[in-house]
N, CA, C and O atoms as a Tinker XYZ file with bonds, in Angstrom:
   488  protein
     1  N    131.592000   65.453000  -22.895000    73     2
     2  CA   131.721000   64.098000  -23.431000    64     1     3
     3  C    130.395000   63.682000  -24.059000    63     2     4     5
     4  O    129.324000   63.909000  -23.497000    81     3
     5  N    130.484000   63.109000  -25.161000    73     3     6
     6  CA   129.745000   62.758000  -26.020000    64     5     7
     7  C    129.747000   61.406000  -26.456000    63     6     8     9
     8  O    130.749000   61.098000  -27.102000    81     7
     9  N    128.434000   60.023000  -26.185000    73     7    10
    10  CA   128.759000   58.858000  -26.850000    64     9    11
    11  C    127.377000   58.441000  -27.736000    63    10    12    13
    12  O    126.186000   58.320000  -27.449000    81    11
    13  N    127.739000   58.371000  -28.291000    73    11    14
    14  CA   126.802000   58.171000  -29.581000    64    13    15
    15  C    126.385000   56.470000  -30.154000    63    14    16    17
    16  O    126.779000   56.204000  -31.289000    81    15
    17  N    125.977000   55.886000  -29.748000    73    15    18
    18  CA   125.430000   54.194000  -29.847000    64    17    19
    19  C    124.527000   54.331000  -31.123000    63    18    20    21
    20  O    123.667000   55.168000  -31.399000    81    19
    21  N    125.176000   52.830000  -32.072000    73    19    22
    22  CA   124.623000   52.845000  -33.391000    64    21    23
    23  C    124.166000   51.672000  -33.023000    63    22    24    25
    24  O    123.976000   51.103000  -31.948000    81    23
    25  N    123.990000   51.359000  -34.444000    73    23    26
    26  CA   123.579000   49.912000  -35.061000    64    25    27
    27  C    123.029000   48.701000  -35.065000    63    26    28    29
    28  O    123.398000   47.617000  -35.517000    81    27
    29  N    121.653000   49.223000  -34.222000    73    27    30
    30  CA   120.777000   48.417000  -33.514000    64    29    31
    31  C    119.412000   48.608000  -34.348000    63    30    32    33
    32  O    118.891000   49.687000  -34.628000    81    31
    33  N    118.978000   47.407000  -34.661000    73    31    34
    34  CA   117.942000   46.979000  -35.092000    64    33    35
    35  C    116.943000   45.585000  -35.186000    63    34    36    37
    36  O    116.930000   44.792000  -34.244000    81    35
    37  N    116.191000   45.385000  -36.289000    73    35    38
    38  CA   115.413000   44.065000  -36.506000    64    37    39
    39  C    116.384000   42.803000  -36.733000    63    38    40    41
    40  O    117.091000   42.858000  -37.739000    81    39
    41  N    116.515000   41.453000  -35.747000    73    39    42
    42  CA   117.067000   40.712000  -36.462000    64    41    43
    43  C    116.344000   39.175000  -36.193000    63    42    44    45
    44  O    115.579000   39.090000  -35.233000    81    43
    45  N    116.583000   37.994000  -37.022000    73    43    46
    46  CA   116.041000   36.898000  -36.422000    64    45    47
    47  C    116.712000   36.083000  -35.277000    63    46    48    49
    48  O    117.940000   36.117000  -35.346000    81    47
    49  N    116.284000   35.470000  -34.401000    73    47    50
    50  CA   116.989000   34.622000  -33.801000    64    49    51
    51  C    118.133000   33.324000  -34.628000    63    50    52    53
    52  O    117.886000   32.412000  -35.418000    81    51
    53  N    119.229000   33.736000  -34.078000    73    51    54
    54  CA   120.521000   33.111000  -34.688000    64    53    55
    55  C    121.202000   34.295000  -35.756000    63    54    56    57
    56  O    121.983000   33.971000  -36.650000    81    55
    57  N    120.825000   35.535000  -35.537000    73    55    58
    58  CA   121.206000   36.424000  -36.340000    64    57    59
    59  C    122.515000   37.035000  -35.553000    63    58    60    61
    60  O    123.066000   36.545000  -34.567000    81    59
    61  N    122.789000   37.984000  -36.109000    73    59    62
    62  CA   124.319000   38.924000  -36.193000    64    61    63
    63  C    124.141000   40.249000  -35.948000    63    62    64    65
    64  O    123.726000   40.809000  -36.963000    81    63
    65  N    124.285000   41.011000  -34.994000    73    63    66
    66  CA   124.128000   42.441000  -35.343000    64    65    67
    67  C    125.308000   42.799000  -34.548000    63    66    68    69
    68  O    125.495000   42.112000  -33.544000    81    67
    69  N    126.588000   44.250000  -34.940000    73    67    70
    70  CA   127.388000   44.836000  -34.788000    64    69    71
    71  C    126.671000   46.129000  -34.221000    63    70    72    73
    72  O    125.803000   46.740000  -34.845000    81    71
    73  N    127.038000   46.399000  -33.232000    73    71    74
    74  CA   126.568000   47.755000  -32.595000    64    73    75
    75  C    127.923000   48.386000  -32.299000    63    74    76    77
    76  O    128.874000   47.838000  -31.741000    81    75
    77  N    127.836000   49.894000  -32.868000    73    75    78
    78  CA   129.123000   50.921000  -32.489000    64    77    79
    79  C    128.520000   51.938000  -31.526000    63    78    80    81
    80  O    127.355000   52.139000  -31.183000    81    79
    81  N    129.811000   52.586000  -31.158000    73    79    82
    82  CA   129.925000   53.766000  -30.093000    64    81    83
    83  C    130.872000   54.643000  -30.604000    63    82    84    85
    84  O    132.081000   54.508000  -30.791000    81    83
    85  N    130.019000   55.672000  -30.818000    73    83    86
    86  CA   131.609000   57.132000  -30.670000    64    85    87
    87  C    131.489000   57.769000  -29.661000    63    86    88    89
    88  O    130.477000   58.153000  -29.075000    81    87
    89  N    132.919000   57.934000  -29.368000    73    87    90
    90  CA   132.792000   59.090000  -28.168000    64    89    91
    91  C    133.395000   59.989000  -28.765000    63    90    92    93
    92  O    133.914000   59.841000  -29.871000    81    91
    93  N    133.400000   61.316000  -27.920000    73    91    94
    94  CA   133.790000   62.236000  -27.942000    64    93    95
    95  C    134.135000   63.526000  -27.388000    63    94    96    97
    96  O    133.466000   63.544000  -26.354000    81    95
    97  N    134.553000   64.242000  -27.426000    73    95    98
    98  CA   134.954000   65.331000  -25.881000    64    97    99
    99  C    135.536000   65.176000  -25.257000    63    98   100   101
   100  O    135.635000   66.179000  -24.551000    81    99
   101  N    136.591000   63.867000  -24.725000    73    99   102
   102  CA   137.620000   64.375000  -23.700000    64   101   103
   103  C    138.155000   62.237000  -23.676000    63   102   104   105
   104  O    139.201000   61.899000  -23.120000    81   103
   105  N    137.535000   61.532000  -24.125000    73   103   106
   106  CA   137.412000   59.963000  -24.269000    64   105   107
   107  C    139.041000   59.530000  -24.552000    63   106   108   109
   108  O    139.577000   59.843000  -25.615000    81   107
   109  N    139.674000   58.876000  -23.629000    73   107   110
   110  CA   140.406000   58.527000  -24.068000    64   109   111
   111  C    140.825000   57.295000  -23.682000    63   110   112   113
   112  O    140.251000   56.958000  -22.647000    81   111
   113  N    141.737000   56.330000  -24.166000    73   111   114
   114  CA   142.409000   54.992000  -23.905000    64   113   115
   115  C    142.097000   54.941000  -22.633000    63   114   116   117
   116  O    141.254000   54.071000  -22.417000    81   115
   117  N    142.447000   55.545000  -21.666000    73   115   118
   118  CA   142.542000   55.404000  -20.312000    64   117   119
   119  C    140.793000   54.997000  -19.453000    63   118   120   121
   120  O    140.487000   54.505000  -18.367000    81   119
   121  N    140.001000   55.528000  -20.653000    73   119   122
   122  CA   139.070000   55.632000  -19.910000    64   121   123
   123  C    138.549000   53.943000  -20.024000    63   122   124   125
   124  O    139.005000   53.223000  -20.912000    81   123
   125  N    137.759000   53.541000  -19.226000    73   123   126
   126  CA   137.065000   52.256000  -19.634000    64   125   127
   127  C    135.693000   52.442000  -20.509000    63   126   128   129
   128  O    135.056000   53.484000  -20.658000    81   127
   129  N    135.490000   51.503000  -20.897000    73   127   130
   130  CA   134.338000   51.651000  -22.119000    64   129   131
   131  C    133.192000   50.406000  -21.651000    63   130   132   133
   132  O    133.619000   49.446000  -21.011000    81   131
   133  N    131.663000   50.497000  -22.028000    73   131   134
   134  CA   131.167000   49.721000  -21.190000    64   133   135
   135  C    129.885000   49.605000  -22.137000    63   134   136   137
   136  O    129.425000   50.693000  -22.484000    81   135
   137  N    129.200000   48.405000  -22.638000    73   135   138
   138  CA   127.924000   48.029000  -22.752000    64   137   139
   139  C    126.743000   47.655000  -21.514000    63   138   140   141
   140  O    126.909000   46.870000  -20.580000    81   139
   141  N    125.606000   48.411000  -21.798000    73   139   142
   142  CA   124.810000   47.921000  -20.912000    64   141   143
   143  C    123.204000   47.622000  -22.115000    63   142   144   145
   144  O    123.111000   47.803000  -23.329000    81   143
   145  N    122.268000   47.168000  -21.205000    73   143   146
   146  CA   121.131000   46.587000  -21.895000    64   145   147
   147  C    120.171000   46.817000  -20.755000    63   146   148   149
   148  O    120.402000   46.579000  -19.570000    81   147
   149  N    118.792000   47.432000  -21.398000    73   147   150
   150  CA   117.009000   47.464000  -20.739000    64   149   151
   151  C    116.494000   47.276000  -21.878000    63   150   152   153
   152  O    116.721000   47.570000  -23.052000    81   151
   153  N    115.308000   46.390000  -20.917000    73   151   154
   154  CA   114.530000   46.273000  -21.358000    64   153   155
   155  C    112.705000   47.100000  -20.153000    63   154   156   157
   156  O    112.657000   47.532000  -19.002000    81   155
   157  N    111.952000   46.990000  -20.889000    73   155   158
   158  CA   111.019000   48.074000  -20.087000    64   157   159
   159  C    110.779000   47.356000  -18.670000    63   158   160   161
   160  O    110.699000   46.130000  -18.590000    81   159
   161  N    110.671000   48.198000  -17.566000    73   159   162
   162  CA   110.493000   47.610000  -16.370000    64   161   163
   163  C    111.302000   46.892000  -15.033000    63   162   164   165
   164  O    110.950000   46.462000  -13.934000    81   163
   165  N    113.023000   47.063000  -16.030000    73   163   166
   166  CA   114.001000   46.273000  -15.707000    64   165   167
   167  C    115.084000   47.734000  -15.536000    63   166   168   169
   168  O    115.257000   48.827000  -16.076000    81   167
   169  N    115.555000   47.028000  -14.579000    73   167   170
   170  CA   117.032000   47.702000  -14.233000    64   169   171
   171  C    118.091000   47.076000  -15.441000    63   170   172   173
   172  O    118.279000   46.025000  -16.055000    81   171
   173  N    118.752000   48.732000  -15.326000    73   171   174
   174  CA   119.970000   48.287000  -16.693000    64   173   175
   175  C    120.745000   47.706000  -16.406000    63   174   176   177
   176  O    121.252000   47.958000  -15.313000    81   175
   177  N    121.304000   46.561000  -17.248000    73   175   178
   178  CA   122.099000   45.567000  -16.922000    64   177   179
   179  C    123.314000   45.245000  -17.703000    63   178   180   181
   180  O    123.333000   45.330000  -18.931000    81   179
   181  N    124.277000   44.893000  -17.027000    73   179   182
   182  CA   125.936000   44.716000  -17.833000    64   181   183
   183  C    125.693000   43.896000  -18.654000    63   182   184   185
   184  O    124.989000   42.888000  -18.600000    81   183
   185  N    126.540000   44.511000  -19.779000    73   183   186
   186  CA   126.667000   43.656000  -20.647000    64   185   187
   187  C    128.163000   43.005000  -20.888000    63   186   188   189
   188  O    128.454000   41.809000  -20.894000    81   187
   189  N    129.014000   44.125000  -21.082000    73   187   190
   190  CA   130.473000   44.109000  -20.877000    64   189   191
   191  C    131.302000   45.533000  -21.267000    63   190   192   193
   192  O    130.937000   46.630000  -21.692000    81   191
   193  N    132.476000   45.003000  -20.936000    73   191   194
   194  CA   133.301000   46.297000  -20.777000    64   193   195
   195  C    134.766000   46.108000  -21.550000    63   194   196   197
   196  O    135.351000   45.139000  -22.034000    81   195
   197  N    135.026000   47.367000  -21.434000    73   195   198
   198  CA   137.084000   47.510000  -22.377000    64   197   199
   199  C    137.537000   48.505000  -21.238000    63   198   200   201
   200  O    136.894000   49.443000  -20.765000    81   199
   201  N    138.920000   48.027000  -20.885000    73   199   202
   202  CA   140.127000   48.767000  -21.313000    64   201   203
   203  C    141.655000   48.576000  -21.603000    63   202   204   205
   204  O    142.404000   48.046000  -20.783000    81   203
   205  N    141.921000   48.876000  -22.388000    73   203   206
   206  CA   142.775000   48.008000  -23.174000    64   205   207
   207  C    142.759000   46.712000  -22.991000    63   206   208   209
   208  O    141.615000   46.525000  -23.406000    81   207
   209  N    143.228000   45.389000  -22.615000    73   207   210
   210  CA   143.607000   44.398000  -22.839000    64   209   211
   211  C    142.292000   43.848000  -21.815000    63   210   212   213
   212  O    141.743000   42.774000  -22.058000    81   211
   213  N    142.003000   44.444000  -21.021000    73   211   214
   214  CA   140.365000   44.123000  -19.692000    64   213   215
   215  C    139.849000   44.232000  -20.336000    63   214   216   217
   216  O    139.891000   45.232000  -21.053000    81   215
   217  N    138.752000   42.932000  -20.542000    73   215   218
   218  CA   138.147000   42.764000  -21.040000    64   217   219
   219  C    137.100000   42.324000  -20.375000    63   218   220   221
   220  O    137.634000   41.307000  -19.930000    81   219
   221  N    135.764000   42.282000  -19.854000    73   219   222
   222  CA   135.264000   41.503000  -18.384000    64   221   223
   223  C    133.252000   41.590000  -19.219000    63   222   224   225
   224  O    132.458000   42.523000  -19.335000    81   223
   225  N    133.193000   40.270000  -19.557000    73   223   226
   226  CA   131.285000   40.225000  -20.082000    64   225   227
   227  C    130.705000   39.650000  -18.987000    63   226   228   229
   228  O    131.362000   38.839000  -18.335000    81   227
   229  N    129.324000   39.998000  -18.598000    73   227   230
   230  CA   128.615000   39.212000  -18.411000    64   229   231
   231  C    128.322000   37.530000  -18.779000    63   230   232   233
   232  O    128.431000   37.044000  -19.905000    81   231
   233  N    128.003000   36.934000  -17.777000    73   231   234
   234  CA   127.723000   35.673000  -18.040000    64   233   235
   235  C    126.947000   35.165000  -19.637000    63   234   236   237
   236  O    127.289000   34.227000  -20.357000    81   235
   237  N    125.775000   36.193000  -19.852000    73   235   238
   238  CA   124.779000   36.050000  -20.761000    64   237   239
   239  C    125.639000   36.534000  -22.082000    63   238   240   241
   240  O    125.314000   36.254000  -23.236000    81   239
   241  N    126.596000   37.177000  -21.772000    73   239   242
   242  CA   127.322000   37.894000  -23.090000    64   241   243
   243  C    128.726000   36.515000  -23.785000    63   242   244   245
   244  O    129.281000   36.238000  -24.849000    81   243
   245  N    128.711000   36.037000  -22.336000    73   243   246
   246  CA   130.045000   34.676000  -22.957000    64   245   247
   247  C    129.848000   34.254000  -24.146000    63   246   248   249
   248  O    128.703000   34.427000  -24.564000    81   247
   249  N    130.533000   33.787000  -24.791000    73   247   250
   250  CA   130.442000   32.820000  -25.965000    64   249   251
   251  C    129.728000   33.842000  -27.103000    63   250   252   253
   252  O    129.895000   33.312000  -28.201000    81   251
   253  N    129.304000   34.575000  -27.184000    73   251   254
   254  CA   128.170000   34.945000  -28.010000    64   253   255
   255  C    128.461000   36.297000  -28.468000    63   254   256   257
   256  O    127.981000   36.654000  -29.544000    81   255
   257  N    129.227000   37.141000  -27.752000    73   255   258
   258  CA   129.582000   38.461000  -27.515000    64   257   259
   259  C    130.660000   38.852000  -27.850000    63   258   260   261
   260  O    131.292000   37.822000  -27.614000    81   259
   261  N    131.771000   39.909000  -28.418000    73   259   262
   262  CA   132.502000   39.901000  -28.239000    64   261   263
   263  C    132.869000   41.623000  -28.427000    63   262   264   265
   264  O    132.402000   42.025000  -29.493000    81   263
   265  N    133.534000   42.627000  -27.705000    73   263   266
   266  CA   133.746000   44.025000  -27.329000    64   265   267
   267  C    135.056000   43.966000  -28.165000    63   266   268   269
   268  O    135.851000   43.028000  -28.108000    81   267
   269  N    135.202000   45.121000  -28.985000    73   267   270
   270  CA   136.178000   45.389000  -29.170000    64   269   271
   271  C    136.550000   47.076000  -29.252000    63   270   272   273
   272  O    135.557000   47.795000  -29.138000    81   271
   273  N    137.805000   47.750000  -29.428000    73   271   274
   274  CA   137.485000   49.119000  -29.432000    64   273   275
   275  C    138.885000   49.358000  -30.261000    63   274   276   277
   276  O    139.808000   48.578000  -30.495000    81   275
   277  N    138.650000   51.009000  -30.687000    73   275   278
   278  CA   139.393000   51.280000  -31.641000    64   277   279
   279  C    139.967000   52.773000  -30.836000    63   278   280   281
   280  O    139.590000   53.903000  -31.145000    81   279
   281  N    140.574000   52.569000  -30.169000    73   279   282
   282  CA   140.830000   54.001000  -29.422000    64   281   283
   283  C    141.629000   54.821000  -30.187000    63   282   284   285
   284  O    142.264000   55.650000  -29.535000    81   283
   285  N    141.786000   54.830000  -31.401000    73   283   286
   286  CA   142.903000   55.989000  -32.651000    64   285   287
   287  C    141.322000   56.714000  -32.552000    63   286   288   289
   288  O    141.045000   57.854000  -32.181000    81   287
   289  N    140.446000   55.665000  -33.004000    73   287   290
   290  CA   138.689000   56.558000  -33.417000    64   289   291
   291  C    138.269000   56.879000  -32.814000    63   290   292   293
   292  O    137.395000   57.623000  -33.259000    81   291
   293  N    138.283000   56.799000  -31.340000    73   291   294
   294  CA   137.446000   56.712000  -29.974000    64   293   295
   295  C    136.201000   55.607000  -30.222000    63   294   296   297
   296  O    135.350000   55.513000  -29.337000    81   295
   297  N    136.121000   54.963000  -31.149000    73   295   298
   298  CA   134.880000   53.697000  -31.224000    64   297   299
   299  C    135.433000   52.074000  -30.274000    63   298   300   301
   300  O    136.359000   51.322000  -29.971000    81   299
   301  N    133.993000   52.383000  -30.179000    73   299   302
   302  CA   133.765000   50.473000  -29.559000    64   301   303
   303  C    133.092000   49.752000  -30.173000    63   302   304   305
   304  O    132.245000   50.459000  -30.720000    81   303
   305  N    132.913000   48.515000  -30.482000    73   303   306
   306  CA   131.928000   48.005000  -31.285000    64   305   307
   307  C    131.608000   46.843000  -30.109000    63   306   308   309
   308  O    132.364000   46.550000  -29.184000    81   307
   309  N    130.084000   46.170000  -30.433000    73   307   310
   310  CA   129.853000   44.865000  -29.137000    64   309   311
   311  C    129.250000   44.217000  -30.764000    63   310   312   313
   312  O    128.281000   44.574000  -31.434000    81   311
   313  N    130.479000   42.937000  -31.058000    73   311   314
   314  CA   129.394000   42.023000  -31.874000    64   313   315
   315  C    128.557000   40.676000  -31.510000    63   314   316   317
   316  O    129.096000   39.772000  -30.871000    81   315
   317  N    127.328000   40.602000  -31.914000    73   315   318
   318  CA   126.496000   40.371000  -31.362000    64   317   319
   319  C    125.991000   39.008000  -31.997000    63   318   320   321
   320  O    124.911000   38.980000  -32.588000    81   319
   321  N    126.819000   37.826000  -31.863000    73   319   322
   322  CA   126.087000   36.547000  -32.591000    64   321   323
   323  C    125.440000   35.371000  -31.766000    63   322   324   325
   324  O    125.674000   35.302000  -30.560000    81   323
   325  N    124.789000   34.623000  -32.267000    73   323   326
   326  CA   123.953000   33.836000  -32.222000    64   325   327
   327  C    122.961000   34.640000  -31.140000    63   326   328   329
   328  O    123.024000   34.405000  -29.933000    81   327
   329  N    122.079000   35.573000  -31.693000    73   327   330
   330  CA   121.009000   36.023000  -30.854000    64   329   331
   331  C    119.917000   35.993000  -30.726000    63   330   332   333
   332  O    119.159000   35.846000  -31.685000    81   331
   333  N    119.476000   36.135000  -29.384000    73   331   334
   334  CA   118.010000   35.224000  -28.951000    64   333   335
   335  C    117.161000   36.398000  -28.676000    63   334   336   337
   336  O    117.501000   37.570000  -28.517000    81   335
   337  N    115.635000   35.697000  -28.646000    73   335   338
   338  CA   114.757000   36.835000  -28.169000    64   337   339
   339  C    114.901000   37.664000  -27.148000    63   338   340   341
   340  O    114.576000   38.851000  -27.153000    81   339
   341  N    115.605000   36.801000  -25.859000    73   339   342
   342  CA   115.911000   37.508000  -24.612000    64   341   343
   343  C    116.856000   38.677000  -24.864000    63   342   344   345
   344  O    116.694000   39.398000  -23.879000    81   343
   345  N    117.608000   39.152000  -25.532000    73   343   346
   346  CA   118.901000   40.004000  -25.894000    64   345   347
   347  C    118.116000   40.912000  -26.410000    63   346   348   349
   348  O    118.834000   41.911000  -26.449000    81   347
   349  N    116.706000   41.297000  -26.989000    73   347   350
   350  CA   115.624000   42.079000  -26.790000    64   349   351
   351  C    115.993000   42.982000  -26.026000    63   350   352   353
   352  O    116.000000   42.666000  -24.836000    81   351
   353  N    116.401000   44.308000  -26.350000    73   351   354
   354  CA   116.329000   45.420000  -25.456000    64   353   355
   355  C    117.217000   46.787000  -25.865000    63   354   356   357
   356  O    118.113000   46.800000  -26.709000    81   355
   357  N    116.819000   47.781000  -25.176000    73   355   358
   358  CA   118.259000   48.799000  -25.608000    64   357   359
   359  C    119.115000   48.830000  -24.843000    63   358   360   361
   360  O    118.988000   48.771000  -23.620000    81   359
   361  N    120.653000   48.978000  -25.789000    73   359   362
   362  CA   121.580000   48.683000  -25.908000    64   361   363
   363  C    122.029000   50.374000  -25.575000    63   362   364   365
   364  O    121.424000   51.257000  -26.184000    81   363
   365  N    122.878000   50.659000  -24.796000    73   363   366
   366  CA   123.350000   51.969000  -24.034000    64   365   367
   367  C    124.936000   51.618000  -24.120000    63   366   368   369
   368  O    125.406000   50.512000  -23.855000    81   367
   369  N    125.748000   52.871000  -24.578000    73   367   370
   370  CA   127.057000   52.544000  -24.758000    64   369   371
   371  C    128.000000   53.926000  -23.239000    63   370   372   373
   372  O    127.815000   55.143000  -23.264000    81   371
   373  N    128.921000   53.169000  -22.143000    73   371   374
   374  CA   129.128000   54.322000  -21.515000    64   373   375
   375  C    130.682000   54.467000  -20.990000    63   374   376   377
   376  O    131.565000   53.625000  -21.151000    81   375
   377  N    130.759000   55.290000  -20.559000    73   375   378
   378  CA   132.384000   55.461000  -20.250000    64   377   379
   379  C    132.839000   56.118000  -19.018000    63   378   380   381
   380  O    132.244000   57.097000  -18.566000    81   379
   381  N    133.791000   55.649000  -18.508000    73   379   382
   382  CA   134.329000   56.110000  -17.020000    64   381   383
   383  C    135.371000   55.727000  -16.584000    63   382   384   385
   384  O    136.111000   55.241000  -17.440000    81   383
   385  N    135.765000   55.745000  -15.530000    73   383   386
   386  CA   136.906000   55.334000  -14.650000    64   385   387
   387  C    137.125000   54.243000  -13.488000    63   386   388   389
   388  O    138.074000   53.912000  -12.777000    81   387
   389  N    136.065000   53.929000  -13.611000    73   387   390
   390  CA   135.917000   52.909000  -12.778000    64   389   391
   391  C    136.724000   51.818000  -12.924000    63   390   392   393
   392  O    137.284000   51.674000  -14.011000    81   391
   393  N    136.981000   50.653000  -11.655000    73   391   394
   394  CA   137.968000   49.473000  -11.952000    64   393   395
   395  C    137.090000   48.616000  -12.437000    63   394   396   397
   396  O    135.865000   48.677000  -12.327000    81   395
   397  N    137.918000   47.575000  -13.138000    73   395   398
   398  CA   137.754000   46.393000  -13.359000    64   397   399
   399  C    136.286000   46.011000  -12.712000    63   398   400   401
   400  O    135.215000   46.046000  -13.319000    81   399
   401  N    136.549000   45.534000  -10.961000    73   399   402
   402  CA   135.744000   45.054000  -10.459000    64   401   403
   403  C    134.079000   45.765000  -10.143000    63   402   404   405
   404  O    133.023000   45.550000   -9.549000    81   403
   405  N    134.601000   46.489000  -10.802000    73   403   406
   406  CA   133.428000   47.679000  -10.372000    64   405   407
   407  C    132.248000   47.967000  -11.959000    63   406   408   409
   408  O    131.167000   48.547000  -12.059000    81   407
   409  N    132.856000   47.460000  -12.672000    73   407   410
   410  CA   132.464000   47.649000  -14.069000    64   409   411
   411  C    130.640000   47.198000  -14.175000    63   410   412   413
   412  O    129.820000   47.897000  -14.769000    81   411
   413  N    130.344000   46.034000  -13.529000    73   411   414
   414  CA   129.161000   45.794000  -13.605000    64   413   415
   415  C    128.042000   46.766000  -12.847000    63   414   416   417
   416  O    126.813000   46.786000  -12.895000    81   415
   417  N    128.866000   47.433000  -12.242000    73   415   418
   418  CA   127.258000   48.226000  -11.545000    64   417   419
   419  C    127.415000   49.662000  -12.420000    63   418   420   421
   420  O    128.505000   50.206000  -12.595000    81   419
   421  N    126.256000   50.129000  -12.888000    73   419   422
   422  CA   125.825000   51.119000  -14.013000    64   421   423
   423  C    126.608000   52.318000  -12.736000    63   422   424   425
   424  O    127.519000   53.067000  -13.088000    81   423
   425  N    126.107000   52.312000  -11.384000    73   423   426
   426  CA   126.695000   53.722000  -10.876000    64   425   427
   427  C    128.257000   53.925000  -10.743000    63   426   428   429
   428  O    128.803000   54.778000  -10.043000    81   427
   429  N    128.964000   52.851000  -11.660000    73   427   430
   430  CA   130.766000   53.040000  -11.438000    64   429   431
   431  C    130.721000   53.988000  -13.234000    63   430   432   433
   432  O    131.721000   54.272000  -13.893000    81   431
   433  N    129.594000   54.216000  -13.532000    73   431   434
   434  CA   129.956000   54.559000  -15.222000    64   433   435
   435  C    129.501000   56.222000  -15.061000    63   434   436   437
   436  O    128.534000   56.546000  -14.372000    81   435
   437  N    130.302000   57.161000  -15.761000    73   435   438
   438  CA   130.245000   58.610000  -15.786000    64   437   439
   439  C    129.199000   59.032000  -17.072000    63   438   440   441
   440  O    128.258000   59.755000  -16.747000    81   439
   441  N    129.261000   58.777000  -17.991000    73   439   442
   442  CA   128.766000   58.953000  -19.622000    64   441   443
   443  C    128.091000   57.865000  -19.861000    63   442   444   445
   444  O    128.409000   56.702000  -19.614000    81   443
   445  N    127.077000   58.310000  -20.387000    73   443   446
   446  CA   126.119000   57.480000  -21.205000    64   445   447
   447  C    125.787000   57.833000  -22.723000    63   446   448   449
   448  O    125.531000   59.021000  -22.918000    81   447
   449  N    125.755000   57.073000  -23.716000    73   447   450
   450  CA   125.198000   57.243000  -24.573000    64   449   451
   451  C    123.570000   57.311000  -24.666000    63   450   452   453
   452  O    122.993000   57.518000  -23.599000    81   451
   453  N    122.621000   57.125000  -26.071000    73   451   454
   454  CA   121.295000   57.768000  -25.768000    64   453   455
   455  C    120.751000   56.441000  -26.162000    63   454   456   457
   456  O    119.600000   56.599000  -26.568000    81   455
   457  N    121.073000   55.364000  -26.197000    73   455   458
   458  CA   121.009000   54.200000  -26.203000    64   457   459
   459  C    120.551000   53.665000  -27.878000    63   458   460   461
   460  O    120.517000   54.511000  -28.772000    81   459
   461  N    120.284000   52.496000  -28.110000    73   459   462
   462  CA   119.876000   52.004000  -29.613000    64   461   463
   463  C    118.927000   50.621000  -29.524000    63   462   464   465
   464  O    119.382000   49.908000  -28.629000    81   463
   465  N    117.802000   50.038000  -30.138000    73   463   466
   466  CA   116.983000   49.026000  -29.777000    64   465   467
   467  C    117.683000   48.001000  -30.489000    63   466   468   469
   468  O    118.149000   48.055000  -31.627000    81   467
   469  N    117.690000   47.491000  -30.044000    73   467   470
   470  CA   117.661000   45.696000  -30.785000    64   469   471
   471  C    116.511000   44.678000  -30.760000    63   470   472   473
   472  O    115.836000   44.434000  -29.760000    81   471
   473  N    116.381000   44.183000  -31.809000    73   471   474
   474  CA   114.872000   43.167000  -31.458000    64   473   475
   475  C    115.362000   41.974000  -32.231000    63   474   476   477
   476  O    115.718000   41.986000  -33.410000    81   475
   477  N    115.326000   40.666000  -31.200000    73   475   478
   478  CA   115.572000   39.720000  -32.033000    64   477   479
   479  C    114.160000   39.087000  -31.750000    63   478   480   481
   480  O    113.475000   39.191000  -30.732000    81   479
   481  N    113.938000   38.499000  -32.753000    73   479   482
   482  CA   112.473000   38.047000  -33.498000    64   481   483
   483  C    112.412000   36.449000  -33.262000    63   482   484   485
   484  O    113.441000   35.850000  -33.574000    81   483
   485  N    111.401000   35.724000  -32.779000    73   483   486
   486  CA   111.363000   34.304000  -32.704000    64   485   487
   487  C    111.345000   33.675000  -33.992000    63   486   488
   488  O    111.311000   32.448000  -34.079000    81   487
């Protein structure tokens, strides 16, 4: 299994950025799909998750966030608006089997992607 995290870069605060995921090797509908975020010094932290119609963000991700996935492609996308300096960090895309309730702790996730930076700028 293979996940591959894009589309992370420079943006200003109140900006927009779309970040994707491919998977690959064995990824399918069934599996759950999962954003996480570090920053240096910090434990990795949920961001949010898919599977099919489960949908479950973090508090910090409400309103602002929104996961979607394309399982014909094996892609996920996390779009990313109105963003603040704090949202500063890399962005890791991962996949597993885990439930619902279990989604927020990084050790319920099997696959990791190799992560992607984001920098939002004051």
């Amino acid at each position: 299994v293979q996940l591959q995290a894009s589309g992370g870069g420079l943006v200003q605060t109140g900006g927009s950025l779309r970040l994707s995921c491919a998977a690959s090797g064995g990824i399918s509908g069934n599996n759950a799909m999962g954003w996480f975020r570090q920053t240096p010094g910090k434990e990795r932290e949920f961001v949010g998750a898919i599977r099919w119609g489960s949908i479950n963000y973090a508090d910090s991700a409400k309103g602002r966030f929104t996961i979607s996935r394309e399982n014909s492609k094996n892609m996920m996308y996390l779009q990313m608006n109105s963003l603040k300096p704090e949202d500063t960090a890399v962005y890791y895309c991962a996949a597993g089997t885990g439930i619902y309730s279990s989604w927020p702790s990084v050790r319920s996730w099997t696959y990791w992607g190799q992560g992607t930076q984001v920098t939002v700028s004051a």
